[in-house]
C-alpha positions in Angstrom: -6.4 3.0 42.8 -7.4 1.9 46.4 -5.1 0.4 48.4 -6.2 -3.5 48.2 -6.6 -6.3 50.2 -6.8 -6.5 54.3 -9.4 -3.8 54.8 -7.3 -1.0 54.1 -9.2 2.1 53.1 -6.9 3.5 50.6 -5.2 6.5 50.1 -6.6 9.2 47.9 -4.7 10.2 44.6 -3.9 13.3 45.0 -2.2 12.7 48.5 -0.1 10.4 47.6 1.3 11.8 44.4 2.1 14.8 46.9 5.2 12.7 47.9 5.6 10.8 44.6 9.4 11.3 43.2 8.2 12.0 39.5 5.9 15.0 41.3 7.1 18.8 40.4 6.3 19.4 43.8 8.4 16.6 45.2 11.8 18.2 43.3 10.5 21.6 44.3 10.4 20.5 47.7 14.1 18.7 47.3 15.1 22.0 45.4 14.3 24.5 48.3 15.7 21.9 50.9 19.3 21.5 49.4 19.8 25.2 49.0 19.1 25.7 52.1 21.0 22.8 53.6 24.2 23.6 51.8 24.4 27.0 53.6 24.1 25.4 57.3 26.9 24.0 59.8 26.2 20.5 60.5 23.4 20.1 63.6 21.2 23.0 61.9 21.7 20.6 58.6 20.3 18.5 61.3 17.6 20.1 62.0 16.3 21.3 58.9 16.5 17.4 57.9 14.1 16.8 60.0 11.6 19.9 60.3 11.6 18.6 56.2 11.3 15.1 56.6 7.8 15.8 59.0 6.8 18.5 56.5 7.3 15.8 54.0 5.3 13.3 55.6 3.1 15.1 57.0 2.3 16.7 54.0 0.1 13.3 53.5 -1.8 13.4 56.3 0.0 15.5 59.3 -2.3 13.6 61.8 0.1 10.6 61.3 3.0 12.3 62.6 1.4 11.6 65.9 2.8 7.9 64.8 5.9 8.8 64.1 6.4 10.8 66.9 5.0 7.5 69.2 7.6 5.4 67.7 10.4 7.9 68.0 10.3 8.3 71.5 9.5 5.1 72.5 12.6 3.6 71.0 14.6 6.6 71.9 13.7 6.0 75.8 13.4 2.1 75.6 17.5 2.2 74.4 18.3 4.8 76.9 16.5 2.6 79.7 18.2 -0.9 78.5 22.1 0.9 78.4 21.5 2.1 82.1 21.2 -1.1 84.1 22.8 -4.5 83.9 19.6 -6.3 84.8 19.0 -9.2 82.4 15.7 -9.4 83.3 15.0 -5.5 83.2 16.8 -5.3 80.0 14.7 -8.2 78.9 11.1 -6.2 80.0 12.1 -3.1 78.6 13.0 -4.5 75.5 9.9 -6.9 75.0 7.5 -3.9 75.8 9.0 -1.9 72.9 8.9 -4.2 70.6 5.0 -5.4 71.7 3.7 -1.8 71.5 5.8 -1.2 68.4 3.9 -4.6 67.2 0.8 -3.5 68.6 0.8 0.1 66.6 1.2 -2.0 63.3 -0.9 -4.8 64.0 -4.1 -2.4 64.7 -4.0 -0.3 61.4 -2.7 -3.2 59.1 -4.1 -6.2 61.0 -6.8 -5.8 63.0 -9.9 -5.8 60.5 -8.7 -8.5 58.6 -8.1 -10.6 61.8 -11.3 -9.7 63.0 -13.3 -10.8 59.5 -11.4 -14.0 59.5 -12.2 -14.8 63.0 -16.4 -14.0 62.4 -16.0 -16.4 59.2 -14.1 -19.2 61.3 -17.2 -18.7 64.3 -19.8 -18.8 61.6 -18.3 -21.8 59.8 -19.2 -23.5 63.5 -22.5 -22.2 63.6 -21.5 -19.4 66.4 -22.8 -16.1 65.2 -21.0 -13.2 66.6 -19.9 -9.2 65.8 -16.6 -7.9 66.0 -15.6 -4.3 65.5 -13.8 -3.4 61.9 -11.8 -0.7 62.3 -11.9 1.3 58.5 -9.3 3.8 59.0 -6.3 4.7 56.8 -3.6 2.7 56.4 -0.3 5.5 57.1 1.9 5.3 54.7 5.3 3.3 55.1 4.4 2.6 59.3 6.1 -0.9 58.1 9.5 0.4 57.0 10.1 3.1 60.1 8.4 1.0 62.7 11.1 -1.8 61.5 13.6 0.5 61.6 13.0 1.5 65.1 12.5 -1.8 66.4 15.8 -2.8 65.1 17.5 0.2 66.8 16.3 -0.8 70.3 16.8 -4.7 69.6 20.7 -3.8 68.4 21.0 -1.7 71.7 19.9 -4.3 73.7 22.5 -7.1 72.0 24.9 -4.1 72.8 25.8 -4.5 68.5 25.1 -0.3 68.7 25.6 2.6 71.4 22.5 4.7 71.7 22.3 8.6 71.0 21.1 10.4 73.9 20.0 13.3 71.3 16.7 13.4 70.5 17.1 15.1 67.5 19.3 13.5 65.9 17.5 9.9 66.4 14.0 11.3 65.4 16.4 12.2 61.9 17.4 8.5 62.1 13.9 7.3 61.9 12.1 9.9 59.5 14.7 10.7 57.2 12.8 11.6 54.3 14.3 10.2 51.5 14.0 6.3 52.4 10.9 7.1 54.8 8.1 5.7 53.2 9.1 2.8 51.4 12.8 2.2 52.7 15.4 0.6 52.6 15.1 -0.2 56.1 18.3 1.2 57.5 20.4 -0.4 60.8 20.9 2.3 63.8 24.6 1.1 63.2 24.9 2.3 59.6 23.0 5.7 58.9 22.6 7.0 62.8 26.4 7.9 62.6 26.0 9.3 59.2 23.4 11.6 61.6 25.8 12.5 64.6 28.8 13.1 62.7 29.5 16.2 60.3 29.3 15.4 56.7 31.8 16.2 54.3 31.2 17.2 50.5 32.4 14.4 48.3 34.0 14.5 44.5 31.7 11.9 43.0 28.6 12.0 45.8 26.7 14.3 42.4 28.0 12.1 40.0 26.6 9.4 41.6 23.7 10.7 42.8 22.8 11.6 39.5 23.1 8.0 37.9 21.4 6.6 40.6 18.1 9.4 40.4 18.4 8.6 36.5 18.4 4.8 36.6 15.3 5.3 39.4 13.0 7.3 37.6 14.2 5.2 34.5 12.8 1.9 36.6 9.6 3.8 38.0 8.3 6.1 35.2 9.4 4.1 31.5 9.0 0.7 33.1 6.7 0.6 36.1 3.9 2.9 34.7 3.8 1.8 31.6 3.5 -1.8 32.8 0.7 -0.7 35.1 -1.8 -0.2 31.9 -1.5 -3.8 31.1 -0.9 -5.5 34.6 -4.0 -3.3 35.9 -6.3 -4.2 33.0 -5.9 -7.4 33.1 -6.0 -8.4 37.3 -9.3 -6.1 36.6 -10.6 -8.3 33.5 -13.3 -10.8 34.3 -11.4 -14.1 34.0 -13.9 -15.4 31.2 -12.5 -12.9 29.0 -8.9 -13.8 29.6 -6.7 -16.5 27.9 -3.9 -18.3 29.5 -1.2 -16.2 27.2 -2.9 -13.0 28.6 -2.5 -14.3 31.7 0.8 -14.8 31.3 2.2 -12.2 30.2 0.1 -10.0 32.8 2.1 -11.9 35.6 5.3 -11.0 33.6 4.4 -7.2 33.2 3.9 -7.0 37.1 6.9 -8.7 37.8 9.2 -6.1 36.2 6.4 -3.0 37.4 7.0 -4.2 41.1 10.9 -4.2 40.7 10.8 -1.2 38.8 8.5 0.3 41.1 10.3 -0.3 44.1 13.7 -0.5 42.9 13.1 2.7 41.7 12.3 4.1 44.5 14.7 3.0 46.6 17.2 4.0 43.8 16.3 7.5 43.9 16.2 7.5 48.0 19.8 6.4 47.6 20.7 8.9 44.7 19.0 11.9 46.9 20.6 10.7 50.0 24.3 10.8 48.1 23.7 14.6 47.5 23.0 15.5 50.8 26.1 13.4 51.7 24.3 10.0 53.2 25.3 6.9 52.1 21.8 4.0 51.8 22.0 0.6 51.6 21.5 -0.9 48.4 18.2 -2.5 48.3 18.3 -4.4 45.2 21.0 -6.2 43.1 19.8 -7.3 40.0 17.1 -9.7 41.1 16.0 -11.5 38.1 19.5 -12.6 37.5 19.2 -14.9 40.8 19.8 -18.9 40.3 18.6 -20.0 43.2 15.8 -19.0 46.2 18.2 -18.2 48.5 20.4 -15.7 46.1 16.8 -14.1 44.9 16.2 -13.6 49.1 19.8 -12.1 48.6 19.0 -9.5 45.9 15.5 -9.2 46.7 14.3 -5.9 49.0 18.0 -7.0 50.6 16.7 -4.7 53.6 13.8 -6.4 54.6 15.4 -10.0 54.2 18.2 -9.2 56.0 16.0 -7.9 58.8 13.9 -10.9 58.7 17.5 -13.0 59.1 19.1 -11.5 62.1 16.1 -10.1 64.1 13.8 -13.4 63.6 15.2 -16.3 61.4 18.6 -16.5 63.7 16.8 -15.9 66.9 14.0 -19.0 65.9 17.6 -20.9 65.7 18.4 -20.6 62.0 20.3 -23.5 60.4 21.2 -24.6 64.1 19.7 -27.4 65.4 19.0 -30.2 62.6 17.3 -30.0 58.7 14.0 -30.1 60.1 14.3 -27.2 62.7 15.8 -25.2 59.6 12.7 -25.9 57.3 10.6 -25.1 60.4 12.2 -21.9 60.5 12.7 -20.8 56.8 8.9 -21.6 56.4 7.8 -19.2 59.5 10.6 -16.5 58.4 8.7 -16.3 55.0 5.3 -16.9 56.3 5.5 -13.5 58.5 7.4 -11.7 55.8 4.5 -12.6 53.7 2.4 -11.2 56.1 4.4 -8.3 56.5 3.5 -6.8 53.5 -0.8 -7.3 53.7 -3.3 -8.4 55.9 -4.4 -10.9 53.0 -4.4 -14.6 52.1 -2.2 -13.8 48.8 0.2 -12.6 50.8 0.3 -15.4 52.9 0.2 -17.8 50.1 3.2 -15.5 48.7 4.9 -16.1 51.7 4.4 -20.0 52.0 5.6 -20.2 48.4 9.0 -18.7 49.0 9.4 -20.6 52.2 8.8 -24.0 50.2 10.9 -23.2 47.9 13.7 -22.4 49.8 13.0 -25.6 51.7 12.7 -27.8 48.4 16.2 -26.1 47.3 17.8 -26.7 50.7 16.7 -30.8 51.2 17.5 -31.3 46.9 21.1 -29.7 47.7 22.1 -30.2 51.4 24.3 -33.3 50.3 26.3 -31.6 47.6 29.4 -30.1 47.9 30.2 -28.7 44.8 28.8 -24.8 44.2 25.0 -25.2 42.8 25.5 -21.2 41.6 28.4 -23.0 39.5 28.9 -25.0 36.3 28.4 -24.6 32.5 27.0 -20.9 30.8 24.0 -23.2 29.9 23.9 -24.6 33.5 23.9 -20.9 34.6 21.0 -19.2 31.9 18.7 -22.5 32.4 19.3 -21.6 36.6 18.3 -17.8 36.1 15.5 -19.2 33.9 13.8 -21.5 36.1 14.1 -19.1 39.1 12.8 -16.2 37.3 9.5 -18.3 36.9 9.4 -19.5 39.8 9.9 -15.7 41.5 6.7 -15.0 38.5 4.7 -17.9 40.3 5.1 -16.2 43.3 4.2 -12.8 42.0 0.6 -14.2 40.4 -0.3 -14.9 44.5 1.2 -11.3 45.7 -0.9 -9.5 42.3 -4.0 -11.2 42.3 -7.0 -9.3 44.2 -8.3 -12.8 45.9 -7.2 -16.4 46.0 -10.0 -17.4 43.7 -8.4 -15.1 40.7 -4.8 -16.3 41.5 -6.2 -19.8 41.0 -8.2 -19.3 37.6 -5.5 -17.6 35.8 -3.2 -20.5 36.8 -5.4 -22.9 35.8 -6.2 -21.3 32.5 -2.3 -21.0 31.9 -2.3 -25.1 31.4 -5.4 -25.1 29.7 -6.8 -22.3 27.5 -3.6 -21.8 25.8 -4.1 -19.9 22.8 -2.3 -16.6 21.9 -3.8 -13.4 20.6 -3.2 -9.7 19.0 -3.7 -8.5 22.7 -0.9 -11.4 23.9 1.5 -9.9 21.5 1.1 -6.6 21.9 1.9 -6.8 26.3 4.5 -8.7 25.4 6.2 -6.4 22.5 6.2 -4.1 25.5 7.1 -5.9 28.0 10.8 -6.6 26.0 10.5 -2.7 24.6 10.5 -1.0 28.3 12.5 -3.6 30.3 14.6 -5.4 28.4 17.1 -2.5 27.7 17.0 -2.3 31.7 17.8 -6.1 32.0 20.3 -5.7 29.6 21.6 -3.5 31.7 22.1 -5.1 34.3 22.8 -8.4 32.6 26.2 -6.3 31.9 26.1 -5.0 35.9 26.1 -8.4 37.2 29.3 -9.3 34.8 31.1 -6.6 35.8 30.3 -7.5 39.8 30.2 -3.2 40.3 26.4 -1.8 40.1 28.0 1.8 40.0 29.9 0.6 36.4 28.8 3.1 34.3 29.5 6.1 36.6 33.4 4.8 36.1 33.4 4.8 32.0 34.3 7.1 29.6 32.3 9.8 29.6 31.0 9.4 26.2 29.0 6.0 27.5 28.0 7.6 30.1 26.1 10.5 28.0 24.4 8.1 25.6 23.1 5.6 28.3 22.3 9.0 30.4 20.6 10.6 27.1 18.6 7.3 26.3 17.3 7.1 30.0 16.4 11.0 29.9 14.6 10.6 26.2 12.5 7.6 27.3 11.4 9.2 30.7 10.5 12.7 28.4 8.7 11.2 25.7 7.5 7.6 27.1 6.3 9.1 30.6 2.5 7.9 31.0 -0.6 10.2 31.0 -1.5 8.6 34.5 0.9 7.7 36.7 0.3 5.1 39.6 1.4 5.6 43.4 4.5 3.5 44.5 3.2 -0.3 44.7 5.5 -0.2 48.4 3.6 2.7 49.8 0.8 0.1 51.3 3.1 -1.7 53.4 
């Protein structure tokens, strides 16, 4: 499947499932690395890390290492140039031209043609006819999640919140580290850089817990993301004629739990294959669909990137300083460029908007009470879960659909051609067969307030849940698997 929307070109198949976690070459790959990296002191772990993380990446399409390699050292000189003067103002210029050229790298291989196309249709729509260049090159994989990653690095050096490494080595490991490279999480300097510098120790439960958390991940991506994929890509490529509002439906609900299986499960097995090798990872995701308002789905949500978004562009715009209207101004502009942060495309725009509204709506309809909306009665709680849940759906239809012409028609023939069929039941017989043991799951997570719960009980649990996991990735694995959903961004 090409890569959609914004003029990207798409990466081929068979490179991508190079790098995919359910590919025998990936765990090959991960095989020959940890034997080798449990015989080695500490900087020769070091630099083995990172010889495997390019091999890894490169292993893609090597020419984009060049990228990587831009990025690296311009953020590793950028902080070494900001911590050596006191000038506000040079501090200031260093740090802006980082952060432009950083910009600038991203905005030409995700933005450019789509900017360009929309700018020919706004001139023709005037009457001026004019050619601009379209750049149809390949979008690199993950240049999102490490050029964030970097950015924040330099930014946090500048506020003085982290002291920069004057080891080369050591920060190219920070930004490339192969595990969360592609799709993230998007880690802080402050966090992983001096789980980098510092010797790593050998843990009791780092394999105890890195094997729960590579279970549950390609539990997420292979049983419940690939399977979805059948239905969610058969019917976004159905002729809308052909659909009714129930098939509709239930394709929005199949891609909501593909894309958090698909990228939960990712960033899962990042943090389950970083815990071997003695890292510790953010957690990315924390039970999502159990959210009961906007603001706690933004706080379970890809908690990486909306934690970014917060402190290195919400706060700076002024945040909740400043008056109700300034806050809405900023919440809408926060969400409208995380939006476009993921695709050069009017969906994800319209994605964007959505969550900003609705986290607008939820602030003005609650800024005068006092009392705890996440609060009150069971019933109160399921109906809050509920009505989020469908609203996060709404917002999915916009971020799935391949224009904004399909996203409309299959709303509109959700109110209006309304009549279930064999098909209807069938997606959703799966739907509850491959995700709602996961939600389940979960459901008994969130109660417990300790996502690492089942690691912690007796062992017999443990070896059923573990069992039922490994049966259902064995005998329910998919013929054709499809590429991380994350990979495009």
């Amino acid at each position: 499947m090409l890569l959609r929307q914004g003029g990207a070109r798409g990466v081929p198949r068979a490179a991508v499932n190079s790098v995919l976690f359910n590919s025998y070459t990936f765990w090959a790959f991960f095989a020959v690395v940890m034997l080798l990296y449990r015989c080695l002191p500490h900087q020769w772990q070091n630099r083995m890390l990172l010889a495997a993380s390019y091999v890894f990446y490169g292993w893609w399409n090597w020419r984009f290492l060049s990228l990587i390699l831009i990025v690296t050292i311009l953020n590793y000189c950028t902080a070494l140039g900001v911590v050596s003067t006191d000038d506000k103002r040079r501090r200031k210029l260093l740090v802006g031209l980082s952060v432009a050229v950083n910009l600038g790298m991203l905005g030409v291989f995700k933005y450019f043609s789509f900017f360009a196309a929309e700018l020919v249709n706004l001139l023709g729509a005037i009457g001026l006819s004019v050619s601009l260049p379209s750049l149809q090159i390949v979008l690199p994989v993950g240049i999102s999640f490490y050029t964030f990653q970097a950015m924040s690095y330099t930014i946090d050096v500048y506020r003085r919140h982290t002291q920069p490494t004057r080891n080369l080595r050591d920060f190219a490991l920070y930004v490339a580290f192969f595990p969360q490279l592609v799709a993230g999480p998007i880690e802080r300097s402050s966090r992983l850089l001096p789980q980098v510098v510092n010797p790593r120790h050998r843990r009791y439960d780092d394999f105890a817990d890195g094997l729960f958390l590579v279970l549950i991940g390609l539990f997420k991506k292979i049983v419940i993301a690939d399977n979805l994929a059948l239905i969610v890509n058969g019917i976004f490529a159905e002729d809308i004629a052909d659909l009714s509002g129930p098939d509709c439906l239930v394709g929005v609900y199949a891609f909501a739990f593909q894309i958090y299986g698909d990228f939960s499960g990712y960033s899962t097995i990042a943090r389950g294959l970083a815990k071997w090798m003695g890292f510790d990872l953010m957690t990315n995701f924390r039970m999502p669909y159990l959210a009961r308002t906007p603001n706690d789905f933004w706080r379970r949500w890809h908690v990486s990137l909306s934690t970014w978004l917060r402190d290195y562009l919400y706060i700076p715009l002024g945040g909740n300083r400043g008056g109700t209207w300034r806050t809405c101004r900023n919440l809408m502009l926060t969400m409208l460029l995380g939006g476009l942060w993921h695709g050069a495309g009017w969906t994800f725009v319209t994605w964007g908007l959505f969550h900003g509204l609705i986290l607008v709506a939820y602030r003005m309809l609650t800024r005068r009470r006092t009392s705890d909306p996440a609060g009150g009665s069971r019933l109160k709680s399921i109906l809050s879960i509920a009505v989020m849940f469908h609203l996060a759906c709404l917002g999915w239809l916009f971020f799935r659909a391949q224009s904004m012409m399909q996203a409309w028609s299959m709303l509109t023939r959700m109110f209006t051609n309304f009549v279930p069929s064999v098909f209807t039941t069938y997606c959703f017989t799966s739907i509850l067969f491959y995700a709602g043991p996961l939600m389940l799951f979960e459901f008994w997570l969130d109660r417990k307030d300790d996502p690492m719960r089942l690691t912690k009980v007796h062992w017999g649990y443990r070896a059923a849940a573990y069992s039922y996991a490994a049966i259902m990735i064995i005998l329910f694995r998919p013929m054709m698997p499809s590429e991380f959903i994350y990979f495009q961004f």
